[in-house]
Structure formats: structure tokens, C-alpha cells
C-alpha positions as CSV (number, residue, x, y, z in Angstrom):
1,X,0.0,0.0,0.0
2,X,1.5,3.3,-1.0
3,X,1.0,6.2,0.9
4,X,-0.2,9.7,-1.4
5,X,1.6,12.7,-0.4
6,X,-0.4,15.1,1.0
7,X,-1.0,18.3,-1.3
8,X,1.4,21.3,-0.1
9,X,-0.3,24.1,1.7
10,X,0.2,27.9,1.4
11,X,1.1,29.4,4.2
12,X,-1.8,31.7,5.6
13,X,-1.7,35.6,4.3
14,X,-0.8,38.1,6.7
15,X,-4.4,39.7,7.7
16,X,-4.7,43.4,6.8
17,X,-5.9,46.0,8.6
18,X,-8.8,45.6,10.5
19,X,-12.0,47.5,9.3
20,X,-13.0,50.1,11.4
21,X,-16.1,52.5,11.8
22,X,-15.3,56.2,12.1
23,X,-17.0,55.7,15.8
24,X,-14.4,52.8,16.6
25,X,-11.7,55.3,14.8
26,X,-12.6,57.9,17.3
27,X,-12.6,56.0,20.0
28,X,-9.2,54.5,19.5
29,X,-7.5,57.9,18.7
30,X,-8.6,59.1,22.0
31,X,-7.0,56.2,23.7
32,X,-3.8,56.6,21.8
33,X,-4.5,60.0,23.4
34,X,-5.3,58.9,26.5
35,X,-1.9,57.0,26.8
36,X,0.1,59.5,25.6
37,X,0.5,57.9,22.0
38,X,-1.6,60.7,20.3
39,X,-1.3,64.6,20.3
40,X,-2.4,66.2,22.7
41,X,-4.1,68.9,21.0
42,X,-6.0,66.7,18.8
43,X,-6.7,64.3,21.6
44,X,-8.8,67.0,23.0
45,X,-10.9,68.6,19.9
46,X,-12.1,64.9,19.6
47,X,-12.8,64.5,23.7
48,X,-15.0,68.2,22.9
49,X,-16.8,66.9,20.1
50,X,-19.2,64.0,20.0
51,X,-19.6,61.5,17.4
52,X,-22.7,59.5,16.6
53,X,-22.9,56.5,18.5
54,X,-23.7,52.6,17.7
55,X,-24.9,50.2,19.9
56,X,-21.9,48.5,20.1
57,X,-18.7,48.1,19.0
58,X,-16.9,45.4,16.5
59,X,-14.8,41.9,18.0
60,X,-12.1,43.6,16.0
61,X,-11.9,46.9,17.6
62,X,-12.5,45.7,21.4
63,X,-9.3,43.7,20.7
64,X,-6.8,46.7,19.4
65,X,-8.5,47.9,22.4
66,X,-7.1,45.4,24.3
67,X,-3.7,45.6,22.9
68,X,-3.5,48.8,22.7
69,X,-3.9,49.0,26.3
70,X,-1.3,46.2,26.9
71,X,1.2,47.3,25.4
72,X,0.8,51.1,26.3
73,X,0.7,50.5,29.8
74,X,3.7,47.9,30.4
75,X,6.0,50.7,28.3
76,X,4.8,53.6,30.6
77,X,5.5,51.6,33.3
78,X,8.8,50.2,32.2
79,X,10.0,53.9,31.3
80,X,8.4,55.2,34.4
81,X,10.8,53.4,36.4
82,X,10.4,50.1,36.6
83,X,13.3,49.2,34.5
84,X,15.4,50.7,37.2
85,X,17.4,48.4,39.3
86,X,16.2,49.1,42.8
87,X,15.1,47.9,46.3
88,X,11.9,47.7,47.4
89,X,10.5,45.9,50.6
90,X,8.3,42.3,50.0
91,X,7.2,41.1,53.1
92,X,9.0,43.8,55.4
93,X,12.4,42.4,53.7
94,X,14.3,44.3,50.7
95,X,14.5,42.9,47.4
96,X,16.5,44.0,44.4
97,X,16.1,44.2,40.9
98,X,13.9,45.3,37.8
99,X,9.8,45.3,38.3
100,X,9.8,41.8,36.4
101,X,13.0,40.7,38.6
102,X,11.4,41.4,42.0
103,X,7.9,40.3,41.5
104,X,6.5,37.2,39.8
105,X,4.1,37.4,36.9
106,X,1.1,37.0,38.2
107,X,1.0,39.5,40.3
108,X,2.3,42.1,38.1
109,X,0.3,41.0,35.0
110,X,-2.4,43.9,34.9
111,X,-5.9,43.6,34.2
112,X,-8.5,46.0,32.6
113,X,-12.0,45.6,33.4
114,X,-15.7,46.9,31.5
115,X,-15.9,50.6,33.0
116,X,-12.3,51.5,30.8
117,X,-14.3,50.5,27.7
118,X,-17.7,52.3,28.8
119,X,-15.3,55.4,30.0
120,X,-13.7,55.3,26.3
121,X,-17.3,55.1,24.9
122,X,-18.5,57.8,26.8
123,X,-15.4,59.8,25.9
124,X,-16.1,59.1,22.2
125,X,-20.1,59.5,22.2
126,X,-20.2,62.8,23.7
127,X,-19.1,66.6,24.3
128,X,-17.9,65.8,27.7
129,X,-17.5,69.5,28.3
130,X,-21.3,69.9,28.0
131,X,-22.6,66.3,28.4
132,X,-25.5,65.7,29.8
133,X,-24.9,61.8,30.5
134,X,-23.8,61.0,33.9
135,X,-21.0,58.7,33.3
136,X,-19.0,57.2,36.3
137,X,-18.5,54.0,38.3
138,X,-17.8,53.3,42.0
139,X,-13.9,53.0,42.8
140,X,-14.8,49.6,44.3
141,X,-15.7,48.2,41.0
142,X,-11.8,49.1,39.4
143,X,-8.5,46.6,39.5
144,X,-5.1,48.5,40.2
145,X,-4.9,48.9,36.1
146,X,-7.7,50.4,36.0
147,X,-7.0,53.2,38.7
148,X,-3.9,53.9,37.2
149,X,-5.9,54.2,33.5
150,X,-8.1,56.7,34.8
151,X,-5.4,58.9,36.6
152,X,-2.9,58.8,33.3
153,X,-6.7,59.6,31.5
154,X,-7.3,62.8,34.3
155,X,-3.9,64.0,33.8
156,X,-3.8,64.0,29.9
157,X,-7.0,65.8,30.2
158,X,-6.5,67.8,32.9
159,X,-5.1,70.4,30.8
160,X,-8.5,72.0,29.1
161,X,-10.2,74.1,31.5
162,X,-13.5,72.7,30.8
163,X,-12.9,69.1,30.7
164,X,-11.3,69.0,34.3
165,X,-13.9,70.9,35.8
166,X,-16.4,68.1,34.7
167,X,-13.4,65.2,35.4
168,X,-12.8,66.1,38.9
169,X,-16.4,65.3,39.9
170,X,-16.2,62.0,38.6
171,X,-15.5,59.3,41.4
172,X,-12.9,57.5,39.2
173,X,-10.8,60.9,39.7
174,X,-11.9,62.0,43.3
175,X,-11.8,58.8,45.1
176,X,-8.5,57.3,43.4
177,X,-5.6,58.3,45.1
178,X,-3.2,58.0,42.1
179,X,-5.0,60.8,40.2
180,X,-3.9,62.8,43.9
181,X,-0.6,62.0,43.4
182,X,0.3,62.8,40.0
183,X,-2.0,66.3,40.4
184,X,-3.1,67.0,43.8
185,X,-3.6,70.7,42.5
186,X,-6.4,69.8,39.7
187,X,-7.8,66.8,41.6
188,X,-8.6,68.9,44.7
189,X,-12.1,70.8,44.3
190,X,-11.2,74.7,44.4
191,X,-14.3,75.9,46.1
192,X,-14.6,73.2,48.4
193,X,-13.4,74.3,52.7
194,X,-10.7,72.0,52.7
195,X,-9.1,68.8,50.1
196,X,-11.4,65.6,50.5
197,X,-8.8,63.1,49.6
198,X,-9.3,59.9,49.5
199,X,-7.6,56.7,51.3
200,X,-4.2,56.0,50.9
201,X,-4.4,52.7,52.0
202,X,-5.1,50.4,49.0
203,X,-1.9,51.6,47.1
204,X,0.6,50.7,50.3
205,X,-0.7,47.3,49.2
206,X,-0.7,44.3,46.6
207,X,-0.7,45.1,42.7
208,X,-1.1,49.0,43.5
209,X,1.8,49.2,45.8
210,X,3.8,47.5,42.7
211,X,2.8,50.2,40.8
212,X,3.6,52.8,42.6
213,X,7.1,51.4,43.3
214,X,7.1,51.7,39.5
215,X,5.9,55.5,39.6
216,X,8.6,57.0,41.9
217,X,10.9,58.4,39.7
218,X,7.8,59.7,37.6
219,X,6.2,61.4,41.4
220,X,9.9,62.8,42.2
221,X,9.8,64.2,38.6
222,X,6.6,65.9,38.9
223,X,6.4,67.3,42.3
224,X,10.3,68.8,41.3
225,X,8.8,70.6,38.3
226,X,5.6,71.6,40.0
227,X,7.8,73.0,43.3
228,X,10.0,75.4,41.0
229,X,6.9,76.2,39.1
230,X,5.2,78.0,42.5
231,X,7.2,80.9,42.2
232,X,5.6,81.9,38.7
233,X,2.4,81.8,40.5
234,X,0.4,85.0,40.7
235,X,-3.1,84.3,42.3
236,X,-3.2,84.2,46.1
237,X,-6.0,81.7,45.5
238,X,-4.5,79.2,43.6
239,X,-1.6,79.4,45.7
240,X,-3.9,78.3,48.5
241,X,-5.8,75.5,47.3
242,X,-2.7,73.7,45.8
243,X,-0.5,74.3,48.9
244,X,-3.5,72.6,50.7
245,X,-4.2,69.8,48.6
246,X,-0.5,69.0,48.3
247,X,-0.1,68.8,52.3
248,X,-3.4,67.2,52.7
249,X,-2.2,64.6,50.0
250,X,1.6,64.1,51.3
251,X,0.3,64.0,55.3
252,X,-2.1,61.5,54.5
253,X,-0.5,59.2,52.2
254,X,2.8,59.6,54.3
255,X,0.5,58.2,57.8
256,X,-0.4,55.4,55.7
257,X,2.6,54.5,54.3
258,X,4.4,54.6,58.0
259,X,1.0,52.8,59.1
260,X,1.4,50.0,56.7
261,X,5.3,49.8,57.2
262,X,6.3,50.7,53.6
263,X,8.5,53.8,54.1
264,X,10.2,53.0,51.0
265,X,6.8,54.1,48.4
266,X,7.8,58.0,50.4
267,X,11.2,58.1,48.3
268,X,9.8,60.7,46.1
269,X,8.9,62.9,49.1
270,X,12.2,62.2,50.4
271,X,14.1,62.8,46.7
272,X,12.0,65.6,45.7
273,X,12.6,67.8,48.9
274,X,16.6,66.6,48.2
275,X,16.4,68.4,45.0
276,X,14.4,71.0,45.7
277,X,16.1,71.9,48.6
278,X,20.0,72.0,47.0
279,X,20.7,75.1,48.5
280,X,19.2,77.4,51.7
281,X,15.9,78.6,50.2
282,X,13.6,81.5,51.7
283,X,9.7,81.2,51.4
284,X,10.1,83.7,48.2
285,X,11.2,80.7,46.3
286,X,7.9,79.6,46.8
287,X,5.7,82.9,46.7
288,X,7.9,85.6,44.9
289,X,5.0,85.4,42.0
290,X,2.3,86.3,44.2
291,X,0.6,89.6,43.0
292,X,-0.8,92.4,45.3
293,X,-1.2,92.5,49.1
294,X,-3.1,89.3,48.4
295,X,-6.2,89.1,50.9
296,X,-7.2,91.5,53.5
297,X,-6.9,89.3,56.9
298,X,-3.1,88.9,57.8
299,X,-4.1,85.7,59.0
300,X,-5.4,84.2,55.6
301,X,-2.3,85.7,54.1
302,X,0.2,83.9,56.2
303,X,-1.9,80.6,55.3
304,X,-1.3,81.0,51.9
305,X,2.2,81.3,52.1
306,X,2.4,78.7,54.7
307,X,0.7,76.7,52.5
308,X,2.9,76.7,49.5
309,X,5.1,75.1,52.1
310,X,3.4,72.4,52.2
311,X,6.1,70.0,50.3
312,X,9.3,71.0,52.8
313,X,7.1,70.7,55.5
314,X,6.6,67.0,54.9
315,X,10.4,66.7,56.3
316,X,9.5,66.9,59.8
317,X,7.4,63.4,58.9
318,X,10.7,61.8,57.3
319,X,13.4,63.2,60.2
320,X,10.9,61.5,62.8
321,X,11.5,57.8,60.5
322,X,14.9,58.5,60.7
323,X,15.1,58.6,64.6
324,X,12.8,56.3,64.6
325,X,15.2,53.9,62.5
326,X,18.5,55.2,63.9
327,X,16.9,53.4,67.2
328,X,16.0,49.7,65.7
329,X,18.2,46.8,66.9
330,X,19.4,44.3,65.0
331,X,17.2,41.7,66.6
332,X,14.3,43.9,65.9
333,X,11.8,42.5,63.2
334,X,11.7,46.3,61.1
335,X,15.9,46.2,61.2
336,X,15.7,45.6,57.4
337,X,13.5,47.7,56.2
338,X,14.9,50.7,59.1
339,X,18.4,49.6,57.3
340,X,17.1,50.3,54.1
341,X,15.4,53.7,55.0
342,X,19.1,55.1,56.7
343,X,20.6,54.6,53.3
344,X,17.9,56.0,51.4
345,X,17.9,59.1,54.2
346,X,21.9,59.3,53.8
347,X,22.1,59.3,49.9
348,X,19.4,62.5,49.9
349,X,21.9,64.1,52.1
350,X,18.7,64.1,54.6
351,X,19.9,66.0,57.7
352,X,20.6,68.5,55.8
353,X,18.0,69.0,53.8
354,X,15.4,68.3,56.7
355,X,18.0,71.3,58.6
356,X,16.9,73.6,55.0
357,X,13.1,72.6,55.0
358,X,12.9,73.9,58.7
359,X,14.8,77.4,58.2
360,X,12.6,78.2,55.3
361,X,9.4,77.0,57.4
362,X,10.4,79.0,60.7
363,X,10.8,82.1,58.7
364,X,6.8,82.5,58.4
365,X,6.3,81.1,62.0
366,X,7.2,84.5,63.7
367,X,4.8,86.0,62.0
368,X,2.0,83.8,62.7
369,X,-0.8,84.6,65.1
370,X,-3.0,83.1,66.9
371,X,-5.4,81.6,64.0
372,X,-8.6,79.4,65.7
373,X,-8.5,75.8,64.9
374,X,-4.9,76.6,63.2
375,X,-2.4,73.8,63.4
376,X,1.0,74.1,65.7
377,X,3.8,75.6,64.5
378,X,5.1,71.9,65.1
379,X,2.7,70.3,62.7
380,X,0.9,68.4,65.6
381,X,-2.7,68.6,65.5
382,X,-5.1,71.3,67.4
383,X,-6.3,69.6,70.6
384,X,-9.2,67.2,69.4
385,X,-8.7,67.6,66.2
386,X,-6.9,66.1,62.8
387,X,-3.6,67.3,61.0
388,X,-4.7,70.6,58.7
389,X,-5.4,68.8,55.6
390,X,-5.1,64.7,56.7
391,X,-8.7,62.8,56.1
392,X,-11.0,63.4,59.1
């Protein structure tokens, strides 16, 4: 019995583009937008202008989607900082390496869930600057990836006057405490008493914490720029309601970080007040911009300069970890990660630039008075009350 040779096969042609609708064109543009693949300015004509909707969307474009989302994400992150080789604590013990070195796959391997697609729908279907469709979804619903989506989304958007005002309402921006960290000064309402930030607490853990190991370089980066930037500030205002959100954001996150024993997520505090801070500094650094007598109490004055403090004045936090650590025996289960904190404190030059954030503090203190419900020239709280600016 002979045996026929099977016929030879073709190999399979490459598939071409996939077909699109303008709707499903739209919508991915803005998400190239979103993740900083697209121009900006164009990004943000098509988030103002509204394009007929369908009632759903193709297989084909839910998966570039998808990928586009993949691969975006794990380069932002790579570039961010976690390509870097450095030590981070697991299990109160440090571990070197690269993001993909120091934690195993399946917890780093990120995961989008239904209200990014319905976000990017919305985004595509309407004028968000005058829509009338209540979009949002409770924080509870979103994984890690998903946070961080919607704070890189806020802070490409952040930038039209208009779209933020209608962004920072949303729940996905005002209850997720990366969109605080990246832009405490847009995420914080402007007319509200005082900053209602949200919990620090989920991203000192799990997949979050990962990713903000990740972010550190991008946080030191950002809070640098947005520290030398304070001086070109002219509106009393403005002045005030960053300086507050910023110390409400720092104080809190910082008492969760110490509270969930991962001192190390603070480096950008600690780095961005090191290079800040390079040289003795008075509080005109910070205010020099400000126009006019600014307004008519003394006292309210004073708080708005005080306020654009509010970075340096984080120090005091990170010169009590350092006594704290300088005090931790080798037997001692935190000797690691104390260890670890010393040399981190040491490389940032930290005595002396704790020494520099107090001068250029002190120098409003004298002329403080007595303000009610004011906090300490210390920093401790009023009696019976909370840190100016930490969640109640």
C-alpha cells in the first residue's frame, strides 16, 4: 500500500488592517490620546466633540483595544521606572532588581475591566464638556490597572479648563488616590473648605503598591517641576488651594505609608525635597510670584504662604523615621527595612536638607498669630482635632 503525499499548503496571508467604523476610529485615537500615543491637541478637539454612537462596538476593535492598552501600559511603566534596578520591601524584607526581577508574573500582570471601555465610549459618544450623560462607576468596581488608567486619562485631560472641571467630579478621579498623586492641585475641588482626599491605604498594598514602586521616579519628577513652578504663581488663590491639597495629599499618604510599614513608596517625598532643597531657600522661592497685598486678613495671608510650604514641610514626617530607624536593633523585626530607610535618608543628604526645610518654614512662624483651629507651628494637631489637611 502506497501512501499519497499530501498536497502542499500555502502558508496563511498576513491579515490586513482591520476594518473600522469612524465611531471605533474615534474612540481609539482618543485612547492613543489617552496613553500619551496621540497629540495632545487633537486628543482634545475629539474628547469636545461628539460622534454619533452605535450600539456597540466590533470583536475587531474591542481587541486593538485590548492591545492597545497592553502594550501602552507595560512601556509607561517600564519607562516610568520600573526598568530601574532598585530595592523595594516584600514582606518587610528588601528585594532587588527590575519590576519583572522582583515580583512574579502573576501579580504584576495587569488587568482591565468593562468601566475603561464604557469610559472610552462615553469619551467618544459625547461633548464631555457639556454632556449631559452622567458617566461614572464606584472605585470599588476598578483593579489596580484600572486606577492607574483613569489617573494617566485625568492627567492628559487635565489640561483644558473645561474638561477637568467636569473630570474632577467623577469618582474615578476624586476617590482614586493616584490621580492625587500625580495632580493633587487639579484633583482637589477649588471651592470646596478643605481637600477631600481619599484613602491612601489600598496603594501601600498588593498590585497597587507595585505600581507605585514603579511611579517614583515619575512622582519625584513631577512634584520637582511643580515645586519650581510655584514661584511663577500670581493668584493668592491658587496658591492656596494647591499648597493645601498637596499637604493634605503628602500628610495623609505619608501616615499610611508609615502605618502600613512601607517607608520605602515615600522616596519621592524624600528625593523631591533633596532636589528642591540644594541650596538654603527662603519662602520667596515659593511665593515671589504672588501679586498684590493678596487678601485683607493677615491671617489668611500667612496661610497662603504657609501653604505653599506644604512640600518642605513633609520633612519633619521623614526626620521623625529616621530617629525612629536610627533606634531599631538588629534583633528587631523592622531592622531591614529601618536599614534600608538610613541609606535612602543618607544618599538625599537628609539632615541637611530636613535642617533647610525647617529654616525656610520658621521664617513665616514668627509672623503667625494666633489663627482658631490653626495647626501648631510643630505640625501636631489642634487639641481634638486632625492634621490641617489629613482625612477626618
Amino acid at each position: 500500500m502506497t501512501r499519497t503525499a499530501a498536497p502542499p499548503t500555502q502558508p496563511p496571508e498576513p491579515e490586513g488592517p482591520r476594518q473600522v467604523t469612524k465611531f471605533e476610529f474615534n474612540l481609539l485615537r482618543i485612547l492613543r490620546f489617552l496613553v500619551r500615543h496621540f497629540p495632545a491637541d487633537q486628543g482634545l478637539q475629539l474628547v469636545r466633540t461628539a460622534t454619533t454612537k452605535p450600539e456597540c462596538i466590533s470583536a475587531g476593535a474591542v481587541e486593538l483595544v485590548k492591545d492597545t492598552l497592553k502594550k501602552a501600559f507595560v512601556l509607561f511603566l517600564t519607562r516610568a521606572g520600573g526598568w530601574r534596578n532598585d530595592k523595594y520591601l516584600r514582606d518587610g524584607q528588601p528585594v532587588g532588581g527590575r519590576v519583572w526581577d522582583r515580583i512574579p508574573l502573576d501579580e504584576r500582570a495587569l488587568e482591565f475591566s468593562r468601566p475603561v471601555l464604557d469610559f472610552l465610549f462615553w469619551l467618544t459618544a459625547e461633548k464631555v464638556h457639556e454632556s449631559k450623560v452622567a458617566w461614572d462607576t464606584a472605585p470599588k468596581a476598578l483593579t489596580p490597572a484600572d486606577e492607574l488608567f483613569f489617573a494617566l486619562s485625568f492627567d492628559a485631560m487635565r489640561t483644558d479648563p473645561d474638561v477637568l472641571a467636569v473630570m474632577r467630579r467623577k469618582d474615578v478621579v476624586a476617590r482614586n488616590p493616584f490621580c492625587w498623586l500625580l495632580a493633587p492641585q487639579d484633583a482637589a475641588d477649588p471651592d470646596a473648605a478643605k481637600p477631600a482626599v481619599p484613602d491612601f491605604t489600598p496603594v501601600c498594598q498588593g498590585q497597587r503598591a507595585v505600581l507605585l514602586e514603579c511611579l517614583q521616579r515619575e512622582l519625584t519628577n513631577r512634584w520637582v517641576k511643580t515645586e519650581r513652578d510655584k514661584g511663577q504663581l500670581t493668584d493668592w488663590k491658587k496658591m492656596r488651594v494647591q499648597g493645601n491639597a498637596e499637604f493634605a495629599t503628602l500628610r495623609g499618604f505619608l501616615q499610611v505609608a508609615e502605618a502600613a510599614r512601607r517607608t520605602d513608596l515615600a522616596r519621592f517625598v524624600l528625593r523631591t525635597n533633596a532636589q528642591v532643597l540644594q541650596s538654603d531657600l527662603t519662602p520667596v522661592f515659593w511665593t515671589g510670584g504672588l501679586q498684590g497685598s493678596g487678601p485683607q486678613r493677615l491671617a489668611d495671608r500667612l496661610e497662603t504662604q504657609r501653604a505653599a510650604l506644604a512640600v518642605p514641610r513633609q520633612m519633619e514626617i521623614l526626620e521623625t523615621w529616621q530617629e525612629r530607624a536610627r533606634y531599631v536593633g538588629y534583633f528587631d523585626d523592622d531592622y531591614q527595612a529601618s536599614q534600608m530607610w538610613k541609606a535612602d535618608w543618607e544618599a538625599a543628604s537628609g539632615d541637611r536638607v530636613a535642617a533647610r526645610a525647617r529654616a525656610a518654614v520658621e521664617m513665616l512662624e514668627p509672623l503667625r498669630g494666633p489663627v482658631p483651629g490653626a495647626a501648631p507651628a510643630d505640625g501636631a494637631p489642634p487639641a481634638g482635632g486632625n492634621p490641617e489637611g489629613s482625612p477626618g
